[in-house]
C-alpha positions as CSV (number, residue, x, y, z in Angstrom):
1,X,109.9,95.4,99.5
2,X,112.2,92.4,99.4
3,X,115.3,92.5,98.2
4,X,117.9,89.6,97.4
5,X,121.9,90.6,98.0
6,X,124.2,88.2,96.3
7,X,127.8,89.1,96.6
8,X,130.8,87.7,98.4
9,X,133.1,90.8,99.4
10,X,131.8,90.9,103.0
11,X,132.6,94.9,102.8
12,X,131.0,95.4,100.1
13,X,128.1,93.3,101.0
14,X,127.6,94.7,104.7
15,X,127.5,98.3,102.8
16,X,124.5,97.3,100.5
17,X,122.6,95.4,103.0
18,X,122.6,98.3,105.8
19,X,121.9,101.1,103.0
20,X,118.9,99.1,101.9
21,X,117.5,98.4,105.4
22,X,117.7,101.8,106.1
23,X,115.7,102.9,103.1
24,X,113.4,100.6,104.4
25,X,113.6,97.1,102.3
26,X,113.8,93.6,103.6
27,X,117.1,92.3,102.9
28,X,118.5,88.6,102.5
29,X,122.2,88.1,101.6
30,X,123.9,85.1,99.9
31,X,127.7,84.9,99.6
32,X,127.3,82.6,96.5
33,X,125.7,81.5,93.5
34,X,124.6,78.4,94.8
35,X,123.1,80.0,98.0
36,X,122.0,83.0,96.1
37,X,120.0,80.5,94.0
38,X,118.5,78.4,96.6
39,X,117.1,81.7,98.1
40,X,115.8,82.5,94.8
41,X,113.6,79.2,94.3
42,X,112.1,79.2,97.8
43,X,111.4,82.2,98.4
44,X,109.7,85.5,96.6
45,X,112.0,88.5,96.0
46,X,111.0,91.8,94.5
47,X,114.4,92.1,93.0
48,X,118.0,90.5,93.3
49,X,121.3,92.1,93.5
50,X,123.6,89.6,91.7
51,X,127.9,90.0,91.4
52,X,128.9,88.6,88.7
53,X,132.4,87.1,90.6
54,X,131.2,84.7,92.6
55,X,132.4,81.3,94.2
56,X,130.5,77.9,94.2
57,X,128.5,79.4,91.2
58,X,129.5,82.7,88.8
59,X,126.7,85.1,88.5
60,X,126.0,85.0,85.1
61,X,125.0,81.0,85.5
62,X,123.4,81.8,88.3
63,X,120.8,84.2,86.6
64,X,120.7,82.0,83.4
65,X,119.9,79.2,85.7
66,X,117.1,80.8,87.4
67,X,115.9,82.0,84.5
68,X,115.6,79.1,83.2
69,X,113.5,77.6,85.9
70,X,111.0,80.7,84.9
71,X,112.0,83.2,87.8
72,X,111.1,86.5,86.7
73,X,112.6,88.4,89.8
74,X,114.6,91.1,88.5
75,X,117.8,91.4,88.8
76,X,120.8,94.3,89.0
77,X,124.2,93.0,88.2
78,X,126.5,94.8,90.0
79,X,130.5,94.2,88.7
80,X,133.3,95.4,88.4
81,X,134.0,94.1,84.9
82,X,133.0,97.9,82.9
83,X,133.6,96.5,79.1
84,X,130.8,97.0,76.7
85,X,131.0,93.0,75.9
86,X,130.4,92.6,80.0
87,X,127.8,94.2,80.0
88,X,126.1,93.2,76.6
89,X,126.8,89.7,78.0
90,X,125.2,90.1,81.4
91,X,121.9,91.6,80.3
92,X,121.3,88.9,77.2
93,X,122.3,86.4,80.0
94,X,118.9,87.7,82.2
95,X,120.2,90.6,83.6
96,X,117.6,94.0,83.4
97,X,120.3,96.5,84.9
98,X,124.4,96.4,84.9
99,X,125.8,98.4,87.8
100,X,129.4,98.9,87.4
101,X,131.7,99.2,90.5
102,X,132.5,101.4,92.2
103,X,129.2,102.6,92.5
104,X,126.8,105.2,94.4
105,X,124.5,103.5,96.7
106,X,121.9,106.5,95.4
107,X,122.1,105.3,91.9
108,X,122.1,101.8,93.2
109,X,118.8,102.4,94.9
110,X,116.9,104.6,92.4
111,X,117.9,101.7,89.2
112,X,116.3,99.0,92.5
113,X,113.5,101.2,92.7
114,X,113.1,101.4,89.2
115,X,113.3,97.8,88.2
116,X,110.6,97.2,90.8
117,X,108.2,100.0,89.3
118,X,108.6,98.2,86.0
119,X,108.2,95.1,87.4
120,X,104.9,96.1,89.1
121,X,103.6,97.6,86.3
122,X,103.9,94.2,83.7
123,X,101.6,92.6,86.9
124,X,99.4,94.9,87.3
125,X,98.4,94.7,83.2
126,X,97.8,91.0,83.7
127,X,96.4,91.1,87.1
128,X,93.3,89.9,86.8
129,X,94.0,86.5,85.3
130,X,96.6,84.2,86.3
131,X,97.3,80.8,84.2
132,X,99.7,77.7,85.0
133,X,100.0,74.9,82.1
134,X,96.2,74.0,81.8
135,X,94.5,75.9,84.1
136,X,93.0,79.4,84.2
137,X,92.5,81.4,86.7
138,X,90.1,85.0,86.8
139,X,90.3,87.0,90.0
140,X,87.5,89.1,89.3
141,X,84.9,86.4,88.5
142,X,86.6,84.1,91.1
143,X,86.4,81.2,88.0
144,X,88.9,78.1,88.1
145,X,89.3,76.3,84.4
146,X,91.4,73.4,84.0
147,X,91.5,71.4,80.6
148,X,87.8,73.4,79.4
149,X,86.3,72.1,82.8
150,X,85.3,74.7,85.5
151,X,86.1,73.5,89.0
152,X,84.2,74.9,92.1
153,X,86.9,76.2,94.8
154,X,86.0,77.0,98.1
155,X,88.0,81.0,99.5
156,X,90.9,79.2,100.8
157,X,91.3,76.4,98.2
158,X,91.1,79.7,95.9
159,X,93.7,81.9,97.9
160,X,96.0,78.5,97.8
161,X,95.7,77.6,94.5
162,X,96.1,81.6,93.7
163,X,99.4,81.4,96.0
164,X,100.7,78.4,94.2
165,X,99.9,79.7,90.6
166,X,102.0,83.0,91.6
167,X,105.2,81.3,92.8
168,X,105.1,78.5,89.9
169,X,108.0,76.4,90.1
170,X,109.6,77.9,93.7
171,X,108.9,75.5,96.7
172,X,106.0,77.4,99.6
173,X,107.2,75.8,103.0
174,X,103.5,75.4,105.3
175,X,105.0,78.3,107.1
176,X,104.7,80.7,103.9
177,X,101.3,79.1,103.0
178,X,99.4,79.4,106.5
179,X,101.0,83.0,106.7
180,X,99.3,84.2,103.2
181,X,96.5,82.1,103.4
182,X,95.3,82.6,107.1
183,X,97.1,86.1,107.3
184,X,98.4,85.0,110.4
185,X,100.6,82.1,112.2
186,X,99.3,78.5,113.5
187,X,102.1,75.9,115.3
188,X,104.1,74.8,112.5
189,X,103.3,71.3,113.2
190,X,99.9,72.1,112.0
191,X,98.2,69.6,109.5
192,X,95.9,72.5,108.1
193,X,98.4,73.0,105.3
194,X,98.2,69.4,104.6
195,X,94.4,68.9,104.4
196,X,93.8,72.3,102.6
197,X,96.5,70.8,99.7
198,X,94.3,67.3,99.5
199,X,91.0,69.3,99.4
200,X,92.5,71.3,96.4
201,X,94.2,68.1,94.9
202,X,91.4,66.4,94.8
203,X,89.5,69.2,92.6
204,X,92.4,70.2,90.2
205,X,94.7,67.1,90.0
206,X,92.8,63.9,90.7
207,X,91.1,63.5,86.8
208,X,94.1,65.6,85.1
209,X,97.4,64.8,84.0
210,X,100.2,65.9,84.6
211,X,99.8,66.5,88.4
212,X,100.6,69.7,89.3
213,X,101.0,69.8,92.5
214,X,103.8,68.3,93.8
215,X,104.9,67.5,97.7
216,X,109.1,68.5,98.3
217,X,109.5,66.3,101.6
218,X,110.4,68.3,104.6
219,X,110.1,71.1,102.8
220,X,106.7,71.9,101.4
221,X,104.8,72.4,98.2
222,X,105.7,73.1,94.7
223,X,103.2,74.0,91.7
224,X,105.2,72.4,88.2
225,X,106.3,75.1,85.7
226,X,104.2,73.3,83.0
């Protein structure tokens, strides 16, 4: 499980970060909105850790932020504002748990653990089809519909397009792609990514508008939120 820490009291922070590794999770750890963020729309999290206090970007606009660029990760705020109104404000702001400070990493950990659970269980009910805008996608008949036309995709244009469609809207670096779609690493430098992306182009964007997938220079790929 991968777990994002977002919190800038580094003692605070270092405590989290080693509890979690030792229970086993794999931990990244932003000392700001803005970073926390940016680690949020590049990368896949299983849940996020968010203060509320934060500099560059509060936690509350953080979470409304990346909410509203449809990331479902769930998130723990963990704060030391206690109020009712805090709290109230935090969870109808994107939160799904409100942590107060100081806290027991135990609790901190089972409400984690929890959050994930739930959030495994809304996938797994709506596991077997996955949809983006226009097109449709069935993982048990393998079947590709875009606009009421069924497209023919070859097992990696599938797993690709199937990578893309589960990450709508965050940004898949070659890296991430050749490591889910091959299972294992090529040289960067690669152009496998490259020609596996025009292959699928060609079959899902080329007659349909809008285009959904779109190249982030230097960076990688990106599949449009709608």
């Amino acid at each position: 499980m991968k777990v994002l820490i977002v919190e800038d009291d580094p003692k605070i922070a270092s405590f989290v970060v080693q509890g979690f590794r030792q229970a086993g999770f794999s931990i990244d750890h932003a000392s700001d909105g803005e970073e926390g963020l940016q680690f949020l729309t590049t990368l896949s999290y299983d849940a996020a850790i968010v203060d509320i206090m934060l500099p560059a970007k509060d936690g509350l606009t953080m979470i409304e932020e990346m909410r509203a660029r449809k990331i479902s990760t769930p998130v723990l705020i963990l704060s030391a504002k206690r109020s009712v109104d805090d709290r109230v404000r935090g969870l109808e702001g994107g939160g799904d748990d409100y942590l107060t400070k100081p806290f027991a990493f135990s609790e901190l950990l089972a409400r984690i653990q929890a959050l994930i659970r739930r959030a495994s269980a809304k996938t797994s009910q709506s596991a077997t089809h996955l949809s983006a805008h226009d097109i449709t996608m069935n993982l048990l008949t393998r079947e590709v519909i875009r606009g009421g036309e069924e497209i023919a995709l070859q097992p990696r244009e599938f797993s690709l397009l199937e990578y893309l469609m589960r990450n709508p809207g965050r940004v898949l670096s070659k890296t991430m792609i050749l490591e889910h779609v091959w299972d294992y690493s090529f040289d960067p430098q690669t152009n496998v990514v490259d020609v596996l992306i025009c292959r699928l182009r060609n079959k899902i964007d080329r007659n349909f508008e809008p285009k959904m997938i779109q190249t982030i220079r230097g960076i990688g790929y990106v599949l449009r939120n709608a």
